[in-house]
FIROZA-334417 format. One record per residue (C-alpha): x, y, z; residue number from 1; residue in one letter. Coordinates in Angstrom, 2 decimals, padded with zeros to 5 digits. Example, Ala and Ser with C-alpha at 12.3 -4.5 7.8 and 13.67 -1.06 7.14 Angstrom:
012.30/-004.50/007.80/1/A
013.67/-001.06/007.14/2/S
END
This chain:
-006.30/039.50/-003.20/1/X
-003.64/039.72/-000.12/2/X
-004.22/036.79/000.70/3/X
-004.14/034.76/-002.68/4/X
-000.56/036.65/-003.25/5/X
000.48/035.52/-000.36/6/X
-000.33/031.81/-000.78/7/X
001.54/032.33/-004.55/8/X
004.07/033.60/-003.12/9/X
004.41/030.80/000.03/10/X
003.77/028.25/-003.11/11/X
006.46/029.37/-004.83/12/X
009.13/029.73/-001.93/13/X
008.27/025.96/-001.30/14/X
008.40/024.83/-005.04/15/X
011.82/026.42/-005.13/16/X
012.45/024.57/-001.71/17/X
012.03/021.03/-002.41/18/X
012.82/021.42/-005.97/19/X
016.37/021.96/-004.78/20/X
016.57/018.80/-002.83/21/X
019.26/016.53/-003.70/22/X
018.10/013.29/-005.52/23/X
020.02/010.01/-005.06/24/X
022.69/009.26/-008.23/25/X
021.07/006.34/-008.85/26/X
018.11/007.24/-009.36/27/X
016.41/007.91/-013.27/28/X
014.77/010.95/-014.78/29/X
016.32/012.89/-011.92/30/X
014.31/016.52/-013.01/31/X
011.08/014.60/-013.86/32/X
011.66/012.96/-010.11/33/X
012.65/016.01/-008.58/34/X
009.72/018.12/-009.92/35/X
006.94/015.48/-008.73/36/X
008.70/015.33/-005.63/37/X
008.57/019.28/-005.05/38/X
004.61/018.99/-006.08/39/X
003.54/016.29/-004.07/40/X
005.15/017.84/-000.61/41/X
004.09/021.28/-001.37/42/X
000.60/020.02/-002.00/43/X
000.90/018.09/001.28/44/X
002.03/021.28/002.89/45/X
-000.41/023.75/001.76/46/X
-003.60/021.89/000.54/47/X
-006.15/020.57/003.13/48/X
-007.00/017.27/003.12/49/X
-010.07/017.85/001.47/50/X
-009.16/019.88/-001.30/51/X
-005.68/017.38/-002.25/52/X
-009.16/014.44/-002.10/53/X
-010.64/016.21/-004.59/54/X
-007.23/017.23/-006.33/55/X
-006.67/013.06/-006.71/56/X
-010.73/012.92/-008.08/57/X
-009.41/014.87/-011.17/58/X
-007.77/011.78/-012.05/59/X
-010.62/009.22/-011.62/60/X
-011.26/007.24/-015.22/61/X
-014.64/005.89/-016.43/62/X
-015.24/002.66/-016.83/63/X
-013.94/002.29/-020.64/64/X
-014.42/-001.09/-022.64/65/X
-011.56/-001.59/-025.07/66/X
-010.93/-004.07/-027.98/67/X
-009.81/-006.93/-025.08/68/X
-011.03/-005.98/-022.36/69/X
-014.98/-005.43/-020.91/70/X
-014.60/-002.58/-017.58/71/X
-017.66/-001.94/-015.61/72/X
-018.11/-000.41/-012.45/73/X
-020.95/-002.28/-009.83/74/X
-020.94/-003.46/-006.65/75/X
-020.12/-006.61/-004.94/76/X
-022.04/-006.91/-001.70/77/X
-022.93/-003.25/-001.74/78/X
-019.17/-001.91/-001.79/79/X
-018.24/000.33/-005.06/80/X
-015.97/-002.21/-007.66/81/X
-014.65/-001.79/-011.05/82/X
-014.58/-004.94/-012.90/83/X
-011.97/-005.85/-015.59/84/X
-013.51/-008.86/-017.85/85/X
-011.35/-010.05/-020.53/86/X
-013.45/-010.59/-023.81/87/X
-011.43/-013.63/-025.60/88/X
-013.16/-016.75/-025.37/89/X
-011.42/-019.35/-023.19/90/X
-011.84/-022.99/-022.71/91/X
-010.33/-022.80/-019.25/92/X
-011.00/-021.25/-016.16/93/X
-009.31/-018.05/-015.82/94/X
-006.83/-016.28/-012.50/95/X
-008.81/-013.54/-010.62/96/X
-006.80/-010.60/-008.85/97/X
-008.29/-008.44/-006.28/98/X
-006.54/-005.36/-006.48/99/X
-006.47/-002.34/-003.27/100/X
-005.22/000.88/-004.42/101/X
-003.17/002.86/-002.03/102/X
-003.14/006.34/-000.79/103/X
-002.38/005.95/002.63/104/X
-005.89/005.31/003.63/105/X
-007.06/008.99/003.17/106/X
-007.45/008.94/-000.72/107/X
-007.17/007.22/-004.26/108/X
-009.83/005.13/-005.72/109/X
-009.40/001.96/-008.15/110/X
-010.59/004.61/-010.73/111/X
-007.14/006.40/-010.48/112/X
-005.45/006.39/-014.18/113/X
-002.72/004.85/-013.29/114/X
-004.65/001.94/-010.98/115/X
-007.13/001.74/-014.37/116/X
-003.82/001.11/-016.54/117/X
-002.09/-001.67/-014.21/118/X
-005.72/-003.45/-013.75/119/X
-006.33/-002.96/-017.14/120/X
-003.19/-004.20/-018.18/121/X
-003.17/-007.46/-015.67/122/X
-006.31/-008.46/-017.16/123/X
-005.05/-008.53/-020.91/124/X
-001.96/-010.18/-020.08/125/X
-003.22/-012.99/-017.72/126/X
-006.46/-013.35/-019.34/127/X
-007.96/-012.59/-015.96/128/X
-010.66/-011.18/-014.17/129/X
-009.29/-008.21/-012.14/130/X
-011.81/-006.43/-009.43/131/X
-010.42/-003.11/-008.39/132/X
-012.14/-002.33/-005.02/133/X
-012.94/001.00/-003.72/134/X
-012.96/000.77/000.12/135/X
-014.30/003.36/002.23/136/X
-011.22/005.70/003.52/137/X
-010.64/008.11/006.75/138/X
-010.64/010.01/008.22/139/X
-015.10/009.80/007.41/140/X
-014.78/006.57/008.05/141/X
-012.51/004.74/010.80/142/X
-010.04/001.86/010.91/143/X
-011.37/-000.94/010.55/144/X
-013.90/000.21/008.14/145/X
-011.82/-000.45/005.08/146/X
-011.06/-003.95/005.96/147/X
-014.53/-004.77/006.63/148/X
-015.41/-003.50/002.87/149/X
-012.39/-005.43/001.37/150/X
-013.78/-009.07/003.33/151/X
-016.94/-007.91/001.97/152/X
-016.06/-007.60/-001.09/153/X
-013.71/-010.65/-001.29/154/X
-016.19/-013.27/000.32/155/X
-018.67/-012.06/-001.97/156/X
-016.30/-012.59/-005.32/157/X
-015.52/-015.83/-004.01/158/X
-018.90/-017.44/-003.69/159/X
-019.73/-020.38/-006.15/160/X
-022.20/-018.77/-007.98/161/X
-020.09/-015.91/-008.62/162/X
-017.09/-017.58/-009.29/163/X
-018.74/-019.47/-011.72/164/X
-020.34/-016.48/-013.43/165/X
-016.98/-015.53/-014.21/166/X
-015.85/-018.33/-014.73/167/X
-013.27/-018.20/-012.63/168/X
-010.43/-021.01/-011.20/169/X
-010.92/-020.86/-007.67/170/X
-007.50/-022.50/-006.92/171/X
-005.78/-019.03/-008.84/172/X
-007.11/-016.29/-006.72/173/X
-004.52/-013.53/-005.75/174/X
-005.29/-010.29/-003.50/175/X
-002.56/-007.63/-003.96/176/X
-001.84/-004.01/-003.33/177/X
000.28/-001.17/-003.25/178/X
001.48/000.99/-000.10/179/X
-001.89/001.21/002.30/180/X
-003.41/-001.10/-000.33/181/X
-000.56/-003.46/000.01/182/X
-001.02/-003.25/004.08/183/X
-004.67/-004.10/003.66/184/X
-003.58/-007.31/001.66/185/X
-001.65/-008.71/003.87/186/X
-004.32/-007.92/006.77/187/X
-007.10/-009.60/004.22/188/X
-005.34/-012.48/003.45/189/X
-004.02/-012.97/007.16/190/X
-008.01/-013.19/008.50/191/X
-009.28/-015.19/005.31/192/X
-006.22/-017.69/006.21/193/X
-007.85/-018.30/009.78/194/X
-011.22/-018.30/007.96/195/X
-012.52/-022.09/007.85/196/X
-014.52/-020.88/005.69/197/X
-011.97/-019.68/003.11/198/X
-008.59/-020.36/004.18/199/X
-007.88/-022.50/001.21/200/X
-009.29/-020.22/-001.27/201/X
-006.63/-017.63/-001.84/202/X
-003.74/-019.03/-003.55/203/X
-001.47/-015.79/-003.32/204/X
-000.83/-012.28/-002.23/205/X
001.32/-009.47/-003.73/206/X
002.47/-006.19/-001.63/207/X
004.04/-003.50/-003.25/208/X
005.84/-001.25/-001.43/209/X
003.84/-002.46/001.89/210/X
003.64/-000.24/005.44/211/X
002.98/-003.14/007.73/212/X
003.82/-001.74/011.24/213/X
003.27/001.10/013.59/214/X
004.76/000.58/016.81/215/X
008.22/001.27/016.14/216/X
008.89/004.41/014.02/217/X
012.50/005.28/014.30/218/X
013.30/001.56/011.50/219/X
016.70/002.23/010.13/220/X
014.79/003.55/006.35/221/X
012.79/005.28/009.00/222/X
015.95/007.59/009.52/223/X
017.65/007.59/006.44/224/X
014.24/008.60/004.20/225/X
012.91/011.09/007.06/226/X
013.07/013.65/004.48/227/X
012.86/011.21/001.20/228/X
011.01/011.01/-002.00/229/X
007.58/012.22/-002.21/230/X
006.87/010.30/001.18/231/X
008.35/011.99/004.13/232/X
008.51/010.45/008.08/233/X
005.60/013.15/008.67/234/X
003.55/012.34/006.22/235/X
003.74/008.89/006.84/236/X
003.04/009.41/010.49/237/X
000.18/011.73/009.96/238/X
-001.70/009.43/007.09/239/X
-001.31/006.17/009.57/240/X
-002.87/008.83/012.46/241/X
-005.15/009.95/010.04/242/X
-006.69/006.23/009.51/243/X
-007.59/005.62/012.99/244/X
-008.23/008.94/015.22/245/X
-008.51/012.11/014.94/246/X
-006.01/013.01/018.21/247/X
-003.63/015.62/017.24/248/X
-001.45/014.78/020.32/249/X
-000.66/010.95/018.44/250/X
001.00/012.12/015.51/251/X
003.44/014.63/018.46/252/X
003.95/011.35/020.20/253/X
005.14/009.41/017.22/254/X
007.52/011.63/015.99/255/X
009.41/010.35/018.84/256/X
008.72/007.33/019.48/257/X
007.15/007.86/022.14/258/X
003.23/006.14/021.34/259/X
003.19/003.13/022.23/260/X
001.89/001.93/026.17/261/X
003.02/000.09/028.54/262/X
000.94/-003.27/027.56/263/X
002.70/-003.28/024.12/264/X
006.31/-004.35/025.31/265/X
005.44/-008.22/024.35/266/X
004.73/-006.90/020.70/267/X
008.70/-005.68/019.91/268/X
009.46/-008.93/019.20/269/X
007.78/-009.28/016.47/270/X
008.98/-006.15/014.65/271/X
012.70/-006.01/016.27/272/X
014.32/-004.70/013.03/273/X
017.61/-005.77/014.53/274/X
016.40/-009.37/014.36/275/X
014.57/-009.63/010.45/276/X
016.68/-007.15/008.87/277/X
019.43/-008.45/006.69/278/X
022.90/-006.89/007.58/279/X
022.91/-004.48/004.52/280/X
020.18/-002.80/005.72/281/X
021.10/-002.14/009.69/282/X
024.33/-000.48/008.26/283/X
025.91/001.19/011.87/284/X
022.51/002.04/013.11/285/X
021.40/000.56/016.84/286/X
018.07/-000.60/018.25/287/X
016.07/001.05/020.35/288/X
013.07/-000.18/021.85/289/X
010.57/002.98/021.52/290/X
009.88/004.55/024.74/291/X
006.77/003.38/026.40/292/X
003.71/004.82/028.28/293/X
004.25/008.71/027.63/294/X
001.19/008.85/026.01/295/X
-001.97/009.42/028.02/296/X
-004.61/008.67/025.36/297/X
-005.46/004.90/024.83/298/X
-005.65/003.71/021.49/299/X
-006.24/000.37/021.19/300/X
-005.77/000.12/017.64/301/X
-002.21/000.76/018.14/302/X
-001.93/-003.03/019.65/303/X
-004.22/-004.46/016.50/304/X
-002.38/-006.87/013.98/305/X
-005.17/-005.70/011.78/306/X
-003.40/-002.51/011.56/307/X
-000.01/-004.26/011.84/308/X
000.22/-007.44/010.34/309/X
003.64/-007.92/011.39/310/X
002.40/-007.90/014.94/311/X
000.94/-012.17/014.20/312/X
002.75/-014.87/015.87/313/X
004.33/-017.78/013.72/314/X
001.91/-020.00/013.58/315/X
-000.98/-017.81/011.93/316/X
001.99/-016.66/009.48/317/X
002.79/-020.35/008.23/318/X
-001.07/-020.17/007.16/319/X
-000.23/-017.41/004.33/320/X
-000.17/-018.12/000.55/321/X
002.50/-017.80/-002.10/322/X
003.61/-014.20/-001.30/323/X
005.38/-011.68/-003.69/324/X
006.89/-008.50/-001.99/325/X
008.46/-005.35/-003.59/326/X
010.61/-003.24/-001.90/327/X
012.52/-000.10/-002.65/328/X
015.86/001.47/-001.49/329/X
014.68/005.27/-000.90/330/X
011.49/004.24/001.01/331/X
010.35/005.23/004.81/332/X
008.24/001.66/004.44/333/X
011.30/-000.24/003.34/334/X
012.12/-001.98/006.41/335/X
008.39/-003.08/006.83/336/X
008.33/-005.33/003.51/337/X
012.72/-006.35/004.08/338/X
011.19/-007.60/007.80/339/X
007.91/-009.34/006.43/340/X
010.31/-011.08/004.15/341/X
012.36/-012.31/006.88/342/X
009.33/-013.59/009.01/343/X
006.81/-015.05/006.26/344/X
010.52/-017.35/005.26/345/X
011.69/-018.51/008.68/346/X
008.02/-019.93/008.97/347/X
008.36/-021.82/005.73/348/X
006.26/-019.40/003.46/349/X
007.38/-019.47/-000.51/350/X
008.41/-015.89/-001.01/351/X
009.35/-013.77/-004.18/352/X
011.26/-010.54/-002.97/353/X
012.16/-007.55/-005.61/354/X
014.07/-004.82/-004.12/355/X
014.53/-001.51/-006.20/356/X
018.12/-000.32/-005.65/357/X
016.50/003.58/-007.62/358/X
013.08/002.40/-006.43/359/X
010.61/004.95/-004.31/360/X
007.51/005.09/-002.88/361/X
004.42/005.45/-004.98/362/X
006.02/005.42/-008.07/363/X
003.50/002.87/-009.58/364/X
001.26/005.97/-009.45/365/X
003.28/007.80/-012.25/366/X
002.65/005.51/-015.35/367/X
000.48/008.04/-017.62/368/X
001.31/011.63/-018.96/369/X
002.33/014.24/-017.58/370/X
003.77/012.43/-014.46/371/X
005.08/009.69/-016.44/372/X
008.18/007.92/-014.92/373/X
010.28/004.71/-016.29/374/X
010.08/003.48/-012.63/375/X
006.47/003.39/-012.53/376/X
006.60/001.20/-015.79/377/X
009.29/-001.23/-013.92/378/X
007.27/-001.78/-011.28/379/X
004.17/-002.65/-012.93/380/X
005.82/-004.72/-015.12/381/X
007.90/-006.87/-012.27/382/X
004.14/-007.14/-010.55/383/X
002.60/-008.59/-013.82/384/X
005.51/-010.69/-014.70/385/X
005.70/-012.76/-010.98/386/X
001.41/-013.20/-011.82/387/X
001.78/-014.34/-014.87/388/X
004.25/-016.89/-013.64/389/X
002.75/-017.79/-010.30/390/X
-001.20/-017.69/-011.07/391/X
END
């Protein structure tokens, strides 16, 4: 009984905490905001992983059929899938999306209400088939395990015989995601691109809200979100740990900057925020390259473009599709998307950029009751609107 009081009481005192935190002006629904932001970081500071995993499984959906649309879960090449089939007849082919969820790696599924909503929602509006994959996630199961489910999964849905099940145009095919989900498209369509196989076979990607880089952690919205909405520079940190070790000494290391070895020094080019961020953005802050070799552990995945798909050269990034990228003010992951802008344009790429002036991360998860948020809504509906245009 001590105990339990004392976790109230530790609950409360951290409720009260972050529930006092100052919101930006701009931002709407500032006490709806401000109460999901106090729940999600006392969760994160109180709840074990395990427990907040099956916190998020409260919210998994079945697979419900509605008046337009046929939803079925199955499996494409033995990976879990939830299938969105619009019933309408149709003389043409129709657009497929293949949709990854985020949750920083460590949690969500496709079955998530809100994920069920936009899929949902995407296939009644484009008249499209939408596949909602759920990937295996860490820490049970390692970088680059997720990836290797999502290929799976993709070169399966884009056989002949399946497209043609479907009925599906294989010149409209669009991977997209949100937040890890939006990193993993970008990784996906970046190895299908060098794929002989299937490099003409995705006609676009979508990233919402993307992370898309680990090596330098101190990025100007690095700094000025360290303590920002519902995502903190800690959290961040210890999800992208999370995905690919279980070394508690990593997460220490990147706090400061101080990760990276000694090998890495011909990858800062690539992510040199002072070079790809537009002037707005730097505001009076200066670059630093991150300190290099402190760290005694070798993690190769730290070096991986597969991890951080900012980290290809020019020529593999002229291979990408038609890209849409969303990006919002009071988000640690900001600069990631603002710099993936920059790059995929130099090369030549055709890019649609939407940047949320009141925008935060994850808000695309609060589109159903209680947590329901007008930002969610915006987002989802920018997201549809560029498909419906573009596919």
């Amino acid at each position: 009984m001590g105990c339990r009081t004392l976790f109230f009481a530790l609950s409360c005192i951290l409720f009260a905490y972050y529930i006092s935190a100052p919101i930006p002006e701009n931002v709407e629904e500032t006490w709806k905001v401000g109460t999901i932001n106090a729940l999600v970081k006392m969760l994160s500071f109180t709840v074990p992983l395990m427990v907040l995993s099956m916190l998020v499984k409260l919210d998994f959906t079945k697979p419900i059929s509605d008046e337009n649309i046929t939803v079925t879960d199955t499996t494409f090449s033995g990976i879990p899938v939830r299938l969105y089939l619009p019933k309408r007849k149709s003389e043409r082919q129709r657009p497929a999306v293949i949709y990854l969820h985020g949750g920083g790696f460590i949690i969500g599924s496709c079955s998530n209400s809100a994920y069920d909503l936009l899929n949902r929602e995407t296939a009644n509006k484009l008249d499209a088939v939408v596949v909602g994959v759920d990937y295996r996630l860490s820490p049970q199961y390692y970088f680059p395990a997720a990836i290797e489910d999502i290929l799976s999964v993709v070169k399966f849905f884009l056989q002949d015989k399946i497209i043609e099940r479907y009925r599906v145009d294989p010149m409209r095919i669009c991977i997209a995601g949100d937040s890890s989900g939006g990193s993993l498209t970008a990784t996906v369509t970046q190895l299908l691109k060098n794929d002989p196989v299937f490099k003409n076979k995705i006609k676009a990607q979508a990233l919402i809200y993307p992370g898309l880089q680990v090596l330098d952690t101190l990025a100007p919205s690095h700094q000025e979100n360290e303590h920002g909405l519902l995502l903190t520079r800690d959290m961040a940190i210890k999800m992208i740990c999370l995905y690919f070790t279980n070394d508690e000494v990593l997460p220490q290391a990147m706090r400061k900057n101080q990760h990276m070895p000694q090998e890495s020094r011909h990858l800062f080019k690539f992510v040199n925020w002072s070079n790809f961020l537009p002037d707005k953005y730097k505001k009076n802050y200066i670059y630093m390259e991150p300190v290099l070799g402190k760290l005694n552990l070798s993690h190769p995945a730290l070096l991986d473009s597969r991890l951080s798909p900012l980290l290809v050269n020019d020529s593999q990034l002229q291979k990408c599709p038609l890209t849409y990228i969303l990006t919002c003010q009071y988000d640690i992951l900001r600069d990631d998307g603002l710099m993936y802008v920059t790059r995929l344009r130099n090369v030549g790429v055709n890019v649609v950029h939407d940047h949320l002036e009141d925008g935060f991360h994850g808000a695309l998860s609060f589109m159903s009751s209680p947590f329901y948020l007008q930002l969610g809504i915006r987002v989802k509906d920018k997201y549809i609107s560029w498909l419906e245009e573009n596919l």
